[in-house]
N, C-alpha and C positions, 0 to 999 in steps of 0.2 A: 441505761437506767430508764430512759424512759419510755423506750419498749417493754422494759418489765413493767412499767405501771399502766401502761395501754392494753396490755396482755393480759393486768389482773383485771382491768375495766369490764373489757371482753370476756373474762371468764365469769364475773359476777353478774352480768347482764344477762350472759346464758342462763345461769345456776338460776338465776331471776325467771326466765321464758320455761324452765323444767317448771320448775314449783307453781308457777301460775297454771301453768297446765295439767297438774295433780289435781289442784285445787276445783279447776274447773271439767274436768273429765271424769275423774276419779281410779279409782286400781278394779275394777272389775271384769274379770275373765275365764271362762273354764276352770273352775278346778285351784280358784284363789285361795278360797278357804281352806286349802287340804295343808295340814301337819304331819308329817309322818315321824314314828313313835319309835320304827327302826332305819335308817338312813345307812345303817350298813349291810343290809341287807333288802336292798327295798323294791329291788329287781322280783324277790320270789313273791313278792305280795301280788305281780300282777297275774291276769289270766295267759299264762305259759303257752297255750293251746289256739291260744285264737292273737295274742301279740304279737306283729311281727316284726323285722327288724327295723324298718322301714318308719313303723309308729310310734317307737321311743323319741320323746324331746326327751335328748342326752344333755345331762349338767357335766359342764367341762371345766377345767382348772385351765388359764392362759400360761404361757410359761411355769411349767409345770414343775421342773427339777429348780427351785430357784432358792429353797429354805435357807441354805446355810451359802448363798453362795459370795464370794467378795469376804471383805475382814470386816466384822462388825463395827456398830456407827462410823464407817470411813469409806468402803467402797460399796456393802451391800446394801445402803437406800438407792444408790440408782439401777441397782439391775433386780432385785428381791420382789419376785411377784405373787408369793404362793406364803406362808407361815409353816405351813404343814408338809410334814414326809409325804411321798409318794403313797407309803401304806394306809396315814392317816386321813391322805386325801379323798380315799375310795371309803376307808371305814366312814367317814362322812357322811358319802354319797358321792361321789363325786364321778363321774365313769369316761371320761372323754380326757386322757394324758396328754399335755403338747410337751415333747422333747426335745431337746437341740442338742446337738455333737459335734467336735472337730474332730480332728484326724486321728487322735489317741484315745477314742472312744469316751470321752471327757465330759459329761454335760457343761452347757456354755449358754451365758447369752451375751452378745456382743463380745466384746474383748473378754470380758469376766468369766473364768473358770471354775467349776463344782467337781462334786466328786465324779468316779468313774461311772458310767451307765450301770455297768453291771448291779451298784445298788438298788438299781430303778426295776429293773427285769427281778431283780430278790425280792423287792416289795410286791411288785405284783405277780409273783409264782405263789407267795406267800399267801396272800389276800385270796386267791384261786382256790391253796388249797384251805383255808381257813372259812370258806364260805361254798353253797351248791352251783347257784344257777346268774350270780353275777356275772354279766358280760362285760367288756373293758374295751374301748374306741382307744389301743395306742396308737399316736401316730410319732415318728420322730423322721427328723428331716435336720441334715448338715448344715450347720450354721453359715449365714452369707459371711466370706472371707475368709473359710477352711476350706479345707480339703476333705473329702469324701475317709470316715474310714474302711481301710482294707479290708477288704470281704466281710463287712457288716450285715452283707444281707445273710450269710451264711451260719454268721455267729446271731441273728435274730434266730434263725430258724433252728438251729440249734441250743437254743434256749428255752424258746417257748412254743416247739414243732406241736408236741400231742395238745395244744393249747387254741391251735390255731383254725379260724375258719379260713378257708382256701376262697382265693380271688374268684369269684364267681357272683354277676349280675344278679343273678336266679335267688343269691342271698337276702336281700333285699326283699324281697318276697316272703321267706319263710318265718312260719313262726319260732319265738323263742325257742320253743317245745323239740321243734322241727333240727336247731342250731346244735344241741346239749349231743354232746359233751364236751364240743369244742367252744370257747367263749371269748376268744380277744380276736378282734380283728385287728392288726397292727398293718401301717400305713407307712413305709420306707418311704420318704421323699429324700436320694441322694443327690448330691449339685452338679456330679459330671458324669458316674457310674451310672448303667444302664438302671433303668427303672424295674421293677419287679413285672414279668410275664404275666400276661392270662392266664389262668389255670396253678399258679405257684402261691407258696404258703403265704405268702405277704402280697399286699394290694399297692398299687402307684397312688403317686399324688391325684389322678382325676378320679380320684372316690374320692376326695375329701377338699371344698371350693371356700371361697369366702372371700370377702372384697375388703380389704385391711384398710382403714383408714387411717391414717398415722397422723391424727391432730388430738392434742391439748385440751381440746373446746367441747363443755358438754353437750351441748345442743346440738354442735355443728355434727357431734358423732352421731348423735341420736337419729337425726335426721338421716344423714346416711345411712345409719343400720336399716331404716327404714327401706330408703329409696333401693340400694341394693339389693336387701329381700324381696320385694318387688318384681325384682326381674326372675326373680326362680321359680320353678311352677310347685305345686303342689306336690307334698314328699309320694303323691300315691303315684304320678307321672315321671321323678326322673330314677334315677341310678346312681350315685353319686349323693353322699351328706355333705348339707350344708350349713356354716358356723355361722354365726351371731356372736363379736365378742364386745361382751359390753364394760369395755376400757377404755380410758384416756391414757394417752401416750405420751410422756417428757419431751420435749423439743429444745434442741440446744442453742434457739438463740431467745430463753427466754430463762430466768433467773432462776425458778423452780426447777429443777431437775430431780428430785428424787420419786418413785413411783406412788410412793404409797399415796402423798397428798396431792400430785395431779388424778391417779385413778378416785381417787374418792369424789370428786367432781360426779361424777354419771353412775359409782357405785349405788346410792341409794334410789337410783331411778329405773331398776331392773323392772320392775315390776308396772310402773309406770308403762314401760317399752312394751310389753307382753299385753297391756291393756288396750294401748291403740292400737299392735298389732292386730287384734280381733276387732276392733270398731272398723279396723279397714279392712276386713274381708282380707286377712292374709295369715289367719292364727293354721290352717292347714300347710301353710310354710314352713313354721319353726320345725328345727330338729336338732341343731347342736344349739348351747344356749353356752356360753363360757365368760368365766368371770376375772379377776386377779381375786386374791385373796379372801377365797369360795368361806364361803357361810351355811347356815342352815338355811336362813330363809331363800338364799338363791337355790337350794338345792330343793327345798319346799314347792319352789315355782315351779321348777320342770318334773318333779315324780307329780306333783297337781295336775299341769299340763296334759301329761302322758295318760294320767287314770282319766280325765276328762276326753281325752282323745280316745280311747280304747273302750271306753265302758257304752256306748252312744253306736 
């Protein structure tokens, strides 16, 4: 008990060092102002011709398949990261999926079980064919403490083959325009099975980095998403996207354990993040930006981001 009250100390002292720093910084950056009017479609608003892959600050969902998962008010506040279906997350805006799977092609996070993937790949075949020029970052990757499922890579590819940009550097480079008519790049990360080849429909884990911080504490996060970013160079120098996810994490020796009211700590301070990333010379960094339980306005921040990066 009385680390839980040491732990609330710490966490309101933080929430205290955010807000003072709003107060005295402010939220201004590229492309703050921007509201956008269609959020499911907001890919085609940009210049197709001259955007390349490489320039999108992509809005991502964190635990992505997690709407319905666990049994309501009993097991799903602690694993429930997302409100919304995979399809409704893209209708949003949303373009960056994080997927987790065990061995019976299951979505999962931790011990807790969702429905089968195969809904995940229907929503977004769906979404594909319901819209022209939207592009989709899946990545999905076998949860720590399963097993690999059997030929997964083959049942990706045979799901979303005519859909797919082919693993290739060079992508990275091209523009939108350049990309069409293929539009998801999906990212196998499996835990024992070989990684996906050079030159094959799906990309390995080193296209896609990020430095996971797994604390509680708003500040303590904020600060590392900083310091982290930091070390990546500029999106025009590497090969490889890099996340930003701006979540707090439940930690099990502390009384709070359900997601929503530990993420909400550093939820309202997205935008804050995105402010002194550009007072420190590092807004040339951003390019995945991922949330828990994506909104309009996060989604606001990165299609702003993106028009203010590309139009310049």
């Amino acid at each position: 008990m009385g680390n839980h009250f040491s732990r609330q100390k710490d966490v309101a002292n933080e929430i205290r060092q955010l807000t003072e720093l709003l107060k005295s910084e402010g939220l201004d950056f590229p492309g703050c102002d921007f509201e956008t009017t269609q959020p499911r479609e907001w890919m085609n608003n940009l210049d197709l011709d001259n955007v390349k892959l490489k320039d999108v600050v992509w809005p991502g969902s964190h635990d992505s398949a997690t709407d319905t998962i666990g049994i309501p008010f009993i097991s799903r506040p602690f694993a429930q990261c997302q409100s919304h279906s995979i399809y409704k997350q893209l209708e949003h805006g949303v373009r960056v999926i994080d997927i987790r799977v065990e061995q019976n092609r299951c979505v999962c996070h931790g011990i807790l079980k969702g429905y089968h993937v195969q809904r995940v790949l229907n929503d977004v075949k769906r979404f594909l064919q319901d819209t022209k020029v939207e592009f989709i970052i899946l990545e999905i990757r076998t949860e720590y403490g399963y097993e690999d499922p059997t030929n997964f890579d083959t049942y990706l590819v045979e799901e979303l083959g005519e859909n797919l940009i082919p693993q290739d550097e060079k992508a990275f480079d091209k523009t939108l325009r350049e990309l069409l008519p293929k539009r998801v790049l999906c990212i196998w990360k499996p835990r024992k099975a070989p990684a996906p080849a050079p030159g094959s429909l799906l990309w390995s884990s080193n296209y896609i980095k990020d430095n996971w911080a797994d604390v509680d504490l708003p500040y303590t996060k904020f600060q590392k998403n900083m310091e982290h970013l930091e070390k990546h160079g500029p999106v025009g120098t590497r090969k490889y996207f890099y996340r930003v996810e701006n979540t707090c994490t439940p930690q099990p020796d502390n009384a709070i354990v359900c997601v929503k009211p530990v993420t909400e700590r550093i939820k309202p301070y997205a935008r804050l993040f995105v402010s002194q990333v550009h007072k420190k010379g590092l807004g040339d960094r951003l390019q995945i930006f991922s949330s828990d339980f994506v909104d309009l306005d996060f989604i606001n921040v990165c299609i702003g981001l993106t028009v203010a990066r590309t139009s310049t």
